[in-house]
C-alpha positions in Angstrom: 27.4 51.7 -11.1 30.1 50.9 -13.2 32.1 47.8 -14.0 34.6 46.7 -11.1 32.5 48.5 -8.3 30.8 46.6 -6.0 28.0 47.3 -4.0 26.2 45.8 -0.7 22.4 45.1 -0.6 20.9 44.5 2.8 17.1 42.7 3.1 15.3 43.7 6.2 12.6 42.3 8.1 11.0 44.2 10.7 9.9 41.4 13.0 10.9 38.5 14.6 14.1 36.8 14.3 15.6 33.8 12.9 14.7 35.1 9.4 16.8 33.6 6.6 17.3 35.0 3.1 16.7 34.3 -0.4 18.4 37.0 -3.1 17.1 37.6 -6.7 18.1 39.0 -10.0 15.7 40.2 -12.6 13.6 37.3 -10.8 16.0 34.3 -10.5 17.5 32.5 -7.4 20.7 34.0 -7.0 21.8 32.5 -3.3 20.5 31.8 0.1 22.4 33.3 3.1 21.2 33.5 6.9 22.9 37.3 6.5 20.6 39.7 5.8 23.3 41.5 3.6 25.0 40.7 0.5 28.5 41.7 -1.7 27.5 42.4 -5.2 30.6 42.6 -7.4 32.5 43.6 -9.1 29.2 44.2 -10.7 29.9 43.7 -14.8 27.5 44.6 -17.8 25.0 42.1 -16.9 24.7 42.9 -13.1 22.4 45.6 -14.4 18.3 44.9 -13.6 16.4 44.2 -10.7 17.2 42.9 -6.8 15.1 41.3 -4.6 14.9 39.6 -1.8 12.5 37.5 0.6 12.9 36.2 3.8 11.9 32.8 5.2 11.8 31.1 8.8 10.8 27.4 8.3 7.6 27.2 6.5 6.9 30.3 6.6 7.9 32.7 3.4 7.7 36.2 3.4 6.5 38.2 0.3 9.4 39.5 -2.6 10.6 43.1 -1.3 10.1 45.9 -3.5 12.9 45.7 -6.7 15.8 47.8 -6.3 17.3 49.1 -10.1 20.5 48.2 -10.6 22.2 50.2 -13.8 25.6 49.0 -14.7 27.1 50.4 -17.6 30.6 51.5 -18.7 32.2 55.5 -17.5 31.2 58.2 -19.8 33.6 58.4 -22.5 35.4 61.7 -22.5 35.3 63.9 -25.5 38.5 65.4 -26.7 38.6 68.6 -28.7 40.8 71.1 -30.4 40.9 73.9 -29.1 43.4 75.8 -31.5 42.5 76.3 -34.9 44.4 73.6 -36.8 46.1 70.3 -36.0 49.0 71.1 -38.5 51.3 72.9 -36.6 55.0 73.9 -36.9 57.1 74.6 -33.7 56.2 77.5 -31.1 52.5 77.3 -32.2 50.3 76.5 -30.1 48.2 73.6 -29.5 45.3 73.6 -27.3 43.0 70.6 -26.4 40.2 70.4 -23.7 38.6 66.8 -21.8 34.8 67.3 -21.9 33.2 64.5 -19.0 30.4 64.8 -17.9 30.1 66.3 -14.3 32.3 68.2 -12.3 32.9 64.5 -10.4 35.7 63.7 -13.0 39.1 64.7 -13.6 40.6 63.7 -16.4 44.3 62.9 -17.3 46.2 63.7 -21.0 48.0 60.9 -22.9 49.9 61.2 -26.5 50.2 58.4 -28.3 48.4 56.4 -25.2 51.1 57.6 -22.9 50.5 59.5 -19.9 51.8 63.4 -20.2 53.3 63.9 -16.8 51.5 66.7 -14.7 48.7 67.1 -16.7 45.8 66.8 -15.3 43.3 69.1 -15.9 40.0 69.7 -17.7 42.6 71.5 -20.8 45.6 70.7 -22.3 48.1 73.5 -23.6 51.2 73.7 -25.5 52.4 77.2 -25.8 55.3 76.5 -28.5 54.4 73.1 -30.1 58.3 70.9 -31.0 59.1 68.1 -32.7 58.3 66.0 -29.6 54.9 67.2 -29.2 53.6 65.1 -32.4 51.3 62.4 -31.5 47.9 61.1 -31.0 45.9 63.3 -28.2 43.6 61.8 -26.0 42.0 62.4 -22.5 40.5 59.7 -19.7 37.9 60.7 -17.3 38.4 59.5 -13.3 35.9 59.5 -10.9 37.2 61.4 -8.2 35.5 59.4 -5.2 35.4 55.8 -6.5 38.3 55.1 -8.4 36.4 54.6 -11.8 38.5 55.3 -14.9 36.8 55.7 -18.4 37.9 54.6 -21.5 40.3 57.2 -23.8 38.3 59.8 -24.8 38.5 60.2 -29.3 42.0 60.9 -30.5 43.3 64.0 -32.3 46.2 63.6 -34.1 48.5 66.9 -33.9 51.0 66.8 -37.3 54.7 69.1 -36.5 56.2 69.8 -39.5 55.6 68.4 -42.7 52.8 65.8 -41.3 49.6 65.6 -42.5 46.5 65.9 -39.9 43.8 63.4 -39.5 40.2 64.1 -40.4 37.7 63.8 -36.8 34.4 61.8 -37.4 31.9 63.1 -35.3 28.0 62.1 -35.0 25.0 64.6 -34.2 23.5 62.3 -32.0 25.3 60.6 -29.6 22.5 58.4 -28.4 23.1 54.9 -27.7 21.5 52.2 -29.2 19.9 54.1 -32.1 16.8 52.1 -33.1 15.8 51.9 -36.8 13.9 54.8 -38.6 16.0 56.9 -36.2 17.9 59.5 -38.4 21.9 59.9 -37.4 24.3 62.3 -39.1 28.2 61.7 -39.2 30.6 64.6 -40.0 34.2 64.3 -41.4 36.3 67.1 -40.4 40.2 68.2 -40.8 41.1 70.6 -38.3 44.0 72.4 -40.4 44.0 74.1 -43.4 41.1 74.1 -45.6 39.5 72.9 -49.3 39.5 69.3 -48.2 36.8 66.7 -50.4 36.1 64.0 -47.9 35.1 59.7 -48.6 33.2 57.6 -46.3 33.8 54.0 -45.4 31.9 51.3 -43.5 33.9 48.3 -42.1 36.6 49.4 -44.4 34.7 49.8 -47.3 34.0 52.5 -49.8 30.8 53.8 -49.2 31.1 56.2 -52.8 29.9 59.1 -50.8 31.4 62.2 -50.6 30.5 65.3 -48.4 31.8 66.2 -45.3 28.5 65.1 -43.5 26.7 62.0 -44.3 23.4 61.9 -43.5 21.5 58.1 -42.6 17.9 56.7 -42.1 18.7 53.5 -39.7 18.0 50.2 -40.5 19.2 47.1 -39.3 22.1 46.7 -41.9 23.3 49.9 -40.9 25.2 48.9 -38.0 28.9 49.1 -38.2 31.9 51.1 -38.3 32.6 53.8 -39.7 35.3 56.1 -40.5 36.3 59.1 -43.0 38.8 60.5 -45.4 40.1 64.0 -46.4 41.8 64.6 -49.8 43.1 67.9 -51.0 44.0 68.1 -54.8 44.9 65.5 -56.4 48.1 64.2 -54.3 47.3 64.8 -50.9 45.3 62.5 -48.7 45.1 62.5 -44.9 44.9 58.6 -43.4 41.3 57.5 -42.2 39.2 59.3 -39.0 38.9 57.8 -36.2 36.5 54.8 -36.6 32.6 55.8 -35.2 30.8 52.5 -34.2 27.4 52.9 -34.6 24.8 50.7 -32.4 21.1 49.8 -34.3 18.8 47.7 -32.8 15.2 47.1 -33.2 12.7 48.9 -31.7 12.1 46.8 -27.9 8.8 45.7 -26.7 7.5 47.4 -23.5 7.6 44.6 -20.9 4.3 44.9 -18.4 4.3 43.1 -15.5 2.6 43.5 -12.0 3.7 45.7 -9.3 1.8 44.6 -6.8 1.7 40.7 -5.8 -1.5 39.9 -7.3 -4.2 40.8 -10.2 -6.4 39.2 -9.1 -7.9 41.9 -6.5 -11.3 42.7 -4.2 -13.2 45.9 -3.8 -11.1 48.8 -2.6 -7.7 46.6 -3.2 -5.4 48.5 -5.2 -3.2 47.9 -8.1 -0.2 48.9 -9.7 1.3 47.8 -13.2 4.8 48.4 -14.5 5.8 48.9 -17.9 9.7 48.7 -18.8 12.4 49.6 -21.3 15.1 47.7 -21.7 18.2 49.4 -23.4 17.8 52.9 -22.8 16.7 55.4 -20.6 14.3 58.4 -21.3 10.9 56.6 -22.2 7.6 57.9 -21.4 4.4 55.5 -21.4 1.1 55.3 -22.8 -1.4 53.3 -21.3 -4.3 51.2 -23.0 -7.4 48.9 -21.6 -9.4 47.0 -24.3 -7.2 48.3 -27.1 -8.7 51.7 -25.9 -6.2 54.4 -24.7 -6.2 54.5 -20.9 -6.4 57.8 -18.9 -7.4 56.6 -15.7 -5.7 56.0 -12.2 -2.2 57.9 -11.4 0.3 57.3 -14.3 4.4 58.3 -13.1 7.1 57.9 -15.6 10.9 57.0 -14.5 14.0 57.0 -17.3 13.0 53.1 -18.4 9.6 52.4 -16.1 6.2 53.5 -16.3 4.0 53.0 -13.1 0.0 52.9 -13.4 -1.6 52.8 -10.1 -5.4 51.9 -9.3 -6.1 53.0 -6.0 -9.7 51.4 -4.8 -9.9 48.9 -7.8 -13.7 48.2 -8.8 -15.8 46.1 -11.4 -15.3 48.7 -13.9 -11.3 47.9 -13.7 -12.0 44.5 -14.8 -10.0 44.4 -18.2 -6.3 43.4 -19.9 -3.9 46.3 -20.0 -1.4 47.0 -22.4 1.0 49.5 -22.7 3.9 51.4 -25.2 6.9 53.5 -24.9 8.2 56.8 -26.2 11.5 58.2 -26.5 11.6 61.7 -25.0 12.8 64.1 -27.5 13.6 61.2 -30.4 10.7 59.9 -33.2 11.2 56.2 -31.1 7.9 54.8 -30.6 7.9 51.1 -29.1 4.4 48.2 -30.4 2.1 47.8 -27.6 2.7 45.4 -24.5 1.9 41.8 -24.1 -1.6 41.7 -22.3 -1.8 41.5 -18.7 -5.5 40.9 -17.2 -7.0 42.0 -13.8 -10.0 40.4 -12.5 -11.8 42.1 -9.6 -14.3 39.7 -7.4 -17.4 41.0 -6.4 -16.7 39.6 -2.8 -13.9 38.3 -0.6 -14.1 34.5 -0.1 -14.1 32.2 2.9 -10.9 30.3 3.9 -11.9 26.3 4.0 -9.6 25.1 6.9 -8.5 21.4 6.9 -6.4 18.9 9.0 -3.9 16.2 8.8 -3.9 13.4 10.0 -8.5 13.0 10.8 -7.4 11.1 13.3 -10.0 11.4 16.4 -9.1 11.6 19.0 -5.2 12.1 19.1 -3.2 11.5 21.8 0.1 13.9 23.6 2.8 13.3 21.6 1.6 13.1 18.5 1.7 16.2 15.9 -1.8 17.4 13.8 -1.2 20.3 10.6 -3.8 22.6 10.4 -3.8 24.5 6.9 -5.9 27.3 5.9 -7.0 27.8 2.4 -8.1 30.8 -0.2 -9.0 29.5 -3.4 -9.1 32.6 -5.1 -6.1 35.1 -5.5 -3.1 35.0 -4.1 -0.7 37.0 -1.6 -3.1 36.5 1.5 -1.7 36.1 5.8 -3.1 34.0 8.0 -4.0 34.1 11.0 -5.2 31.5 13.6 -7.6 31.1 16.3 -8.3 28.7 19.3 -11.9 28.9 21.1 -11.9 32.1 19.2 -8.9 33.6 21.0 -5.9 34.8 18.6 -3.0 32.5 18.7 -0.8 34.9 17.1 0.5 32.5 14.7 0.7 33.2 11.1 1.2 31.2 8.1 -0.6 29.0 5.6 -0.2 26.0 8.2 -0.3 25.7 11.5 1.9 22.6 13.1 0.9 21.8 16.5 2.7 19.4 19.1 -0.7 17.9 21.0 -0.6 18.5 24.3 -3.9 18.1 27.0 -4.0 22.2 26.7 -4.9 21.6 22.8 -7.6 20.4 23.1 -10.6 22.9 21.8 -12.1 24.3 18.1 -9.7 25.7 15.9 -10.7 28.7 13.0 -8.6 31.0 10.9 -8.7 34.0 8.8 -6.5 34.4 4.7 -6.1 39.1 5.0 -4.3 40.6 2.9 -2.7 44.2 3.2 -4.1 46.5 5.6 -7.7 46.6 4.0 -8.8 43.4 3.3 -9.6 40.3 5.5 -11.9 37.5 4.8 -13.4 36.8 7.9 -13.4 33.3 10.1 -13.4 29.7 8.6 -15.6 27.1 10.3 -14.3 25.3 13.2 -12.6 22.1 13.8 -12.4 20.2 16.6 -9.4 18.6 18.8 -9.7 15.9 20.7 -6.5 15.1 22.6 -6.4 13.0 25.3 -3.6 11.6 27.5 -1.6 8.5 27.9 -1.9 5.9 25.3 -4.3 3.7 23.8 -5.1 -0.2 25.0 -3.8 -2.4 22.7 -5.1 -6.1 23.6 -4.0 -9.1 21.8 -6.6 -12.3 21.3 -5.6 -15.6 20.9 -7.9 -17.9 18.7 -8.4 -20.8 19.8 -7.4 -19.5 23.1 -5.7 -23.0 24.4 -1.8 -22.1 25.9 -0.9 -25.6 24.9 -1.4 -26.4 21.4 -0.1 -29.0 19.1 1.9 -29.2 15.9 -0.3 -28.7 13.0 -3.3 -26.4 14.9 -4.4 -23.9 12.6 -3.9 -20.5 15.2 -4.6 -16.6 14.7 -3.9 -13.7 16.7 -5.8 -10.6 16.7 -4.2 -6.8 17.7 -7.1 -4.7 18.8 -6.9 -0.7 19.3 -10.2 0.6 21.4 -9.9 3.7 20.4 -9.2 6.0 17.0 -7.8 4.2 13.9 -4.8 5.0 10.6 -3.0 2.4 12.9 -0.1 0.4 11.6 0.7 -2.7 13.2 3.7 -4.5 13.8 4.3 -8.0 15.7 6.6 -9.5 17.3 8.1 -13.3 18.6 10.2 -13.9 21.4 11.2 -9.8 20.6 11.5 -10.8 16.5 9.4 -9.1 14.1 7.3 -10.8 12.2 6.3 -10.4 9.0 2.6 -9.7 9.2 1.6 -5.9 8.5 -2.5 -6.2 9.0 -4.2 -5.9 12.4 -4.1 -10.5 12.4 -1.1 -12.8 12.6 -1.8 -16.3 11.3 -0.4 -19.6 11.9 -2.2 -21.9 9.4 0.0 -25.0 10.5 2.0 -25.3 13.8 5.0 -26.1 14.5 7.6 -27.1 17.2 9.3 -24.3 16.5 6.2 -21.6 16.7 6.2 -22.0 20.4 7.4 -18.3 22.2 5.7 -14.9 23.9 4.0 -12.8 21.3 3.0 -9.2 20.8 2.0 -6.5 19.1 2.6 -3.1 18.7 0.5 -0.2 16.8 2.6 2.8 15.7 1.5 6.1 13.2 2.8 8.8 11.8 1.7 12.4 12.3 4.7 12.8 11.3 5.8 11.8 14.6 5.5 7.7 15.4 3.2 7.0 18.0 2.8 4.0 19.1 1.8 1.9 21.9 2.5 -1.9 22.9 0.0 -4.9 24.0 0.9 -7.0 26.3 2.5 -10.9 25.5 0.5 -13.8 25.1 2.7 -17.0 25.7 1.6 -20.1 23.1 3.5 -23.6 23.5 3.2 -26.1 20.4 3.6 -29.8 21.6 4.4 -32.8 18.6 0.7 -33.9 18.4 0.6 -38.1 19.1 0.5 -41.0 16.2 -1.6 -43.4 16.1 -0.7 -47.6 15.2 -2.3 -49.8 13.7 -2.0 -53.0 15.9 -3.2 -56.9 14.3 -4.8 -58.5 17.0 -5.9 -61.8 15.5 -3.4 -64.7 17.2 -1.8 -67.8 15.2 -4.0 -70.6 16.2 -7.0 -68.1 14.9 -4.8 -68.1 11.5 -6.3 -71.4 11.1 -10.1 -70.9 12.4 -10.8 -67.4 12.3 -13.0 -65.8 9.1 -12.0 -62.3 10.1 -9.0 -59.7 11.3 -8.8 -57.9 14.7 -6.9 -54.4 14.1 -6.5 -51.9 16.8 -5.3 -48.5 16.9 -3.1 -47.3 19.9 -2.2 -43.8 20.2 1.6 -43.9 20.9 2.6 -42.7 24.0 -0.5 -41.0 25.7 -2.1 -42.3 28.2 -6.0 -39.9 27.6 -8.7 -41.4 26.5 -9.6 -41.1 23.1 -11.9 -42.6 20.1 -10.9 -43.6 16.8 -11.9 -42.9 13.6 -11.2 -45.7 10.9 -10.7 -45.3 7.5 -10.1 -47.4 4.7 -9.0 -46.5 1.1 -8.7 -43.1 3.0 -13.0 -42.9 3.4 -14.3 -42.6 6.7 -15.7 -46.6 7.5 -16.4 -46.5 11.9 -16.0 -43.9 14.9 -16.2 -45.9 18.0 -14.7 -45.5 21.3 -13.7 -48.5 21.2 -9.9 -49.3 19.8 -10.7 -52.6 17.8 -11.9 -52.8 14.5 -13.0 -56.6 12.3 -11.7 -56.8 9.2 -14.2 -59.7 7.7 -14.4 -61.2 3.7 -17.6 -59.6 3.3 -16.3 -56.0 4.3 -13.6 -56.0 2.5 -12.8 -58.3 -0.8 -10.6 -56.1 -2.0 -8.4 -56.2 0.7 -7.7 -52.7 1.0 -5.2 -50.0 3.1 -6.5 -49.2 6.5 -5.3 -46.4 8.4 -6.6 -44.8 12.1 -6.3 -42.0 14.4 -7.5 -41.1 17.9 -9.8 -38.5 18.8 -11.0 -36.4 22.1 -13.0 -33.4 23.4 -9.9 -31.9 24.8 -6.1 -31.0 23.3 -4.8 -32.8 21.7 -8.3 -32.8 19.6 -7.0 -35.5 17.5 -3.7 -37.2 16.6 -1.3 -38.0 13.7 -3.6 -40.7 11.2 -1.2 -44.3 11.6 0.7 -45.6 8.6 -1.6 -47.6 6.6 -1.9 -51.1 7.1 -3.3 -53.8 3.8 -5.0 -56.9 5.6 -3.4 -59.2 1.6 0.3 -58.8 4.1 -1.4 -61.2 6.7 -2.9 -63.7 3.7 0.1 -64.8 1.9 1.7 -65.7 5.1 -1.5 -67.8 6.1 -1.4 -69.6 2.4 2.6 -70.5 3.5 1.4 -71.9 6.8 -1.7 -73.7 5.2 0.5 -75.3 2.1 3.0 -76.4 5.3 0.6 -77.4 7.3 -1.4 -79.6 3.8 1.8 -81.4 3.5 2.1 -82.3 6.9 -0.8 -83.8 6.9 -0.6 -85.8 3.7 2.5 -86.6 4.7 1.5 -88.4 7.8 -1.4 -90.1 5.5 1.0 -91.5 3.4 3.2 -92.9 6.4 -0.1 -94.5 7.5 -0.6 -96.0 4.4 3.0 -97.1 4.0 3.4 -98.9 7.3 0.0 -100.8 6.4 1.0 -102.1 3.5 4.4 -103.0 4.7 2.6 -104.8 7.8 1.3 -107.1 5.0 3.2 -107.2 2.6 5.5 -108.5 5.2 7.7 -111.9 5.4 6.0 -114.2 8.4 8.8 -114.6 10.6 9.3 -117.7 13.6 7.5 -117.8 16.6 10.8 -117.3 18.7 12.2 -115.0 16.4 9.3 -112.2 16.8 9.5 -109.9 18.8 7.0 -107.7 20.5 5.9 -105.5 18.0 4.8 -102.2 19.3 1.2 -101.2 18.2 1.7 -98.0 16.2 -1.8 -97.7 15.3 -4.4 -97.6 17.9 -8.3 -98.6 17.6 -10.8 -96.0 18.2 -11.5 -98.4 21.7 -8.0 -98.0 22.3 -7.2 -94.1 21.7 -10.8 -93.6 23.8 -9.3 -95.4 27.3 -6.2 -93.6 26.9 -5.5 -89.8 27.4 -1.8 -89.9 26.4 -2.9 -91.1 22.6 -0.8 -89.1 20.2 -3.0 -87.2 17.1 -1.3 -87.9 14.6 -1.5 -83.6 13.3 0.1 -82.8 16.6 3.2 -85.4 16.4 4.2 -84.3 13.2 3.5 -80.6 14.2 6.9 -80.5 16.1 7.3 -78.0 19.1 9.6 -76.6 16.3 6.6 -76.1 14.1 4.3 -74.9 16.7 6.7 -72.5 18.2 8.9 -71.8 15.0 12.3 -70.0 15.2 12.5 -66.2 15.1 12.0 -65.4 11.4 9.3 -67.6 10.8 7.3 -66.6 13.7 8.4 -63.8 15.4 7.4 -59.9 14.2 10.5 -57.6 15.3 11.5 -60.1 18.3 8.2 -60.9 19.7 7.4 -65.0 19.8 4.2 -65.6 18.0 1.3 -68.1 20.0 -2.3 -68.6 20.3 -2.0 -65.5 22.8 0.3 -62.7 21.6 -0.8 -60.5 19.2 0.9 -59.6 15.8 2.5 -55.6 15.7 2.9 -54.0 12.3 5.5 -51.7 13.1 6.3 -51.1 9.1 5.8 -51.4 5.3 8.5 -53.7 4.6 7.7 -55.7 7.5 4.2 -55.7 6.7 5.0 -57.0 3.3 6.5 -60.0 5.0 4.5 -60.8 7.8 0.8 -59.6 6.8 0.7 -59.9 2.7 -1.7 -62.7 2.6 -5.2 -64.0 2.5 -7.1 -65.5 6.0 -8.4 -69.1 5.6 -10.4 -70.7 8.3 -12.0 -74.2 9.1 -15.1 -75.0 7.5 -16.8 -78.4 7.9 -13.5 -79.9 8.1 -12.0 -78.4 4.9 -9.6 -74.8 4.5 -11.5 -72.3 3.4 -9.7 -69.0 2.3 -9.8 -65.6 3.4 -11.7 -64.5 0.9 -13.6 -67.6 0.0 
């Protein structure tokens, strides 16, 4: 091809449908296309090398095709010569010219001075009687006559009318292209009119100090460049320079050996075939080598750049790394030796290992399993699959199956390759697919529908059958945050009341998943207990101990109570009343209760804590009130005796019944109406005081009616002092 042409490959697959397409140049990606053909162009230098393609249909890949050779490279320059014997003319000579291409697939049109001569267009050019007008520069381009490719302009020759001076030709003896060092090139200098010219070479313009109309060069790298001539004759005349002559070196290229086949690493009878190319050129032929020894063996064919070795029936004895070097047909060109490629040939074919995902077993319909088959040796290997040991015609290194009931059975496969070589069957696995879905059941623990605030609860999401489940919960149609196969609620509360669920779901790489049914759960405020002081007013006086009970606000079960003081565990009783006595407790401590049952609610809130010092200091206010009373009435006594003496005798008719204040013990015994002298100074006032002397939150205090502690600050004023109690006829404290 040429540059500006374009060209259409087109990738075939012979079976099936569906196929899409992957292109490649000298091994890279180039595009992907669901056509199976391709526009190439317009193809430039570097669209020269190798096209490939492959065809793929989801996971399945097929193997690279065979490389096409793709050689772009510029039209063959035409070659202008004269034809008549000199370039010097005068007018009515003649001037003859002729456009060598290279096949009879060109034709060629003239140009002077890079114009185009009208109606000239064929393989010569002639002037019969040469004028002034006919001076110029000659040249030819070659067109291809079928795909509108033009060359470039052929060399020049210069045609001098008159007085003008013709231009020396630089030619080469080879026209190869590259040259490669130690390659021997010849360049000649020649005027094509008159005669006893001396001719000077230049390279990149400069003087050379050579003379001789040929010059005659050994290549090396630094003899790249251009170069061009001069033609002197005597010591006046001097043409102008040749044209210039580039000349291409390049080092010697290494063979590049690759594999031709898809693998080298083969089995008895496989065969094998290894490529060795030339880049740059064309004409190479090959020599092969195995274990640095020269390699005569198998079929050897030879193209202009690539060498093919072929092993038909590869063996043991082919085990080796292969090497390989060029030659240049008919040049001294001889390329180093090949990078190594190794081929290893197994003394047997192996067995496929066949493996599933998910394990999951059984499965259920719905859900998708992935078989995949597996060679651990080699490489460019079909599969094929069997159920029950019937052919499924399916091929590929995996096999995805949708589970229905009908999959159910032992499934085996087998990794060929080519026509020749198969493996034989892997061992069997078994499906188990059933229908439906599996139970899911959800367990409450403890399983009590009625629970109360604080209960420590758990659910459990149970799966009878298989396992890789995930598991996701629900409340009131809200998911939760719990991931494991339990859902805990250490404390309840109020708010954790609702229908739960759960669901287990996995993927394969479908979800599957399947629902349990809802469990219902209701979360009451669990009851408080109170602590109660039984002990009544008058006992304030008497008693030498505190009655407490504890009520369980607002229920109506039955229950028993657990005491505790200081927070320790002191009674469990059924009954609700508790003694507080000096000897128990001389520290007079916090108390605190709470209820407790065989049944829900199992126990109840523990009260606020009541301090038994609250109740003493308001007994020592009522005993100092109660002291002064009484020595208040002694000292009355006392006064009104003494005054009853002391006392002025007054007349017989001026006295007047006196009333007898003081009774005799005689006296006080025949009457029942005698006043004690404790109670008549103990006013109705005193014995039933006003609200905030002896009333707790409303309630009037008396020898019947119990004292509520309903709260700490009204505990600190009712209850913060010490018990004292009649002993012998004296107070005793509390706390003695």
């Amino acid at each position: 091809m040429y540059p500006g042409e374009s060209i259409t490959f087109t990738c075939t697959v012979d079976m099936y449908s569906g196929w899409e397409y992957e292109w490649y140049h000298n091994g890279v990606e180039q595009q992907s296309s669901s056509s199976k053909t391709i526009a190439v162009g317009p193809v430039t230098l570097d669209g020269s090398g190798r096209y490939q393609c492959l065809a793929k249909r989801g996971q399945l890949r097929t193997d690279y095709s065979d490389p096409v050779s793709l050689d772009v490279s510029d039209p063959p320059k035409p070659i202008l010569k004269l034809l008549s014997p000199w370039s010097d003319v005068y007018e009515n000579e003649v001037l003859k010219f002729s456009c060598e291409v290279s096949s009879s697939e060109w034709t060629v049109t003239w140009h002077r001075d890079q114009n185009l001569i009208a109606n000239e267009n064929g393989l010569e050019l002639n002037i019969a009687a040469a004028k002034v007008s006919d001076r110029g520069e000659y040249s030819c381009k070659a067109h291809q006559k079928h795909r509108g490719v033009s060359s470039a302009s052929s060399n020049t020759s210069t045609v001098s009318v008159y007085d003008k001076l013709p231009t020396p030709t630089l030619s080469r003896d080879l026209s190869f292209s590259p040259m490669y060092i130690g390659e021997t090139v010849k360049l000649k200098c020649t005027v094509s009119v008159s005669s006893g010219w001396s001719y000077h070479w230049y390279k990149d313009g400069n003087n050379l100090n050579k003379s001789g109309k040929e010059l005659s060069i050994n290549l090396t790298l630094s003899d790249r460049g251009k170069y061009s001539c001069k033609a002197k004759r005597g010591e006046k005349t001097s043409t102008g320079p040749s044209n210039e002559l580039q000349l291409d070196v390049r080092e010697i290229p290494v063979p590049l050996l690759s594999p031709k086949t898809q693998w080298l690493d083969v089995f008895p009878s496989e065969s094998v075939q290894l490529s060795c190319r030339m880049e740059g050129s064309s004409g190479w032929t090959f020599i092969w080598y195995k274990d640095s020894k020269e390699y005569h063996e198998g079929s050897v064919t030879n193209s202009e750049a690539e060498g093919i070795l072929s092993i038909s029936q590869a063996s043991s004895s082919h085990r080796g790394k292969y090497r390989c070097s060029g030659k240049l047909t008919g040049r001294t060109v001889s390329s180093a030796r090949s990078s190594p490629v190794e081929l290893t040939v197994y003394d047997k074919l192996p067995t496929p290992a066949l493996s599933r995902d998910p394990i999951f077993t059984p499965m259920f319909t719905g859900e998708t399993v992935k078989l995949k088959c597996t060679v651990n040796v080699s490489s460019g290997w079909s599969y094929h699959w069997y159920k029950d040991g019937n052919n499924l015609s399916s091929f590929g290194e995996e096999l995805d199956i949708s589970l229905t009931l009908s999959d159910n059975g032992g499934y085996s496969c087998e990794a060929r390759r080519g026509e020749k070589t198969s493996t034989g069957r892997s061992k069997e696995t078994q499906l188990d697919v059933r229908d439906g879905k599996p139970n899911v059941t959800l367990l409450q623990n403890p399983s009590d529908k009625l629970m109360h605030t604080g209960d420590r609860i758990s659910f459990t999401c149970h799966v009878n059958v298989s396992s890789g489940w995930k598991y996701v919960w629900y409340k009131d149609s809200n998911p939760l945050k719990s991931s494991e196969n339990f859902h805990q609620i250490a404390s309840a509360k109020t708010s954790d009341s609702g229908s739960y669920k759960c669901r287990v779901e996995r993927q394969t790489p479908t979800t599957f998943s399947s629902e349990s049914g809802d469990v219902e759960l209701k979360i009451d405020e669990r009851p408080k207990a109170n602590i109660v002081l039984l002990t009544s007013w008058s006992e304030v006086f008497s008693t030498d101990s505190l009655k407490l009970q504890c009520d369980v606000m607002g229920s109506s079960d039955s229950w028993n109570y657990t005491w505790y003081k200081e927070g320790i565990n002191v009674s469990q009783s059924p009954s609700s009343k508790y003694k507080v006595t000096p000897n128990n407790d001389p520290e007079q401590s916090s108390y605190t209760c709470e209820g407790i049952r065989n049944e829900r609610p199992l126990f109840s809130v523990r009260s606020d804590s009541y301090r038994t010092k609250n109740l003493l200091l308001k007994r020592r206010i009522l005993l100092s009130i109660s002291g002064c009373l009484f020595f208040g009435i002694i000292a009355v006594f006392i006064g009104c005796v003494t005054l009853r003496i002391c006392r002025k005798p007054v007349a017989a008719d001026d006295k007047q019944e006196e009333t007898n204040l003081f009774l005799t013990m005689a006296q006080l015994k025949d009457r029942n109406d005698a006043p004690c002298p404790l109670v008549e100074y103990i006013t109705d006032a005193d014995v039933n005081p006003p609200a905030k002397e002896g009333e707790e939150n409303g309630t009037s205090c008396s020898e019947e009616t119990p004292l509520p502690i309903t709260s700490p600050d009204e505990q600190a004023a009712t209850t913060n002092g010490k018990e004292t109690t009649e002993n012998g006829g004296g107070m005793v404290s509390f706390l003695q």
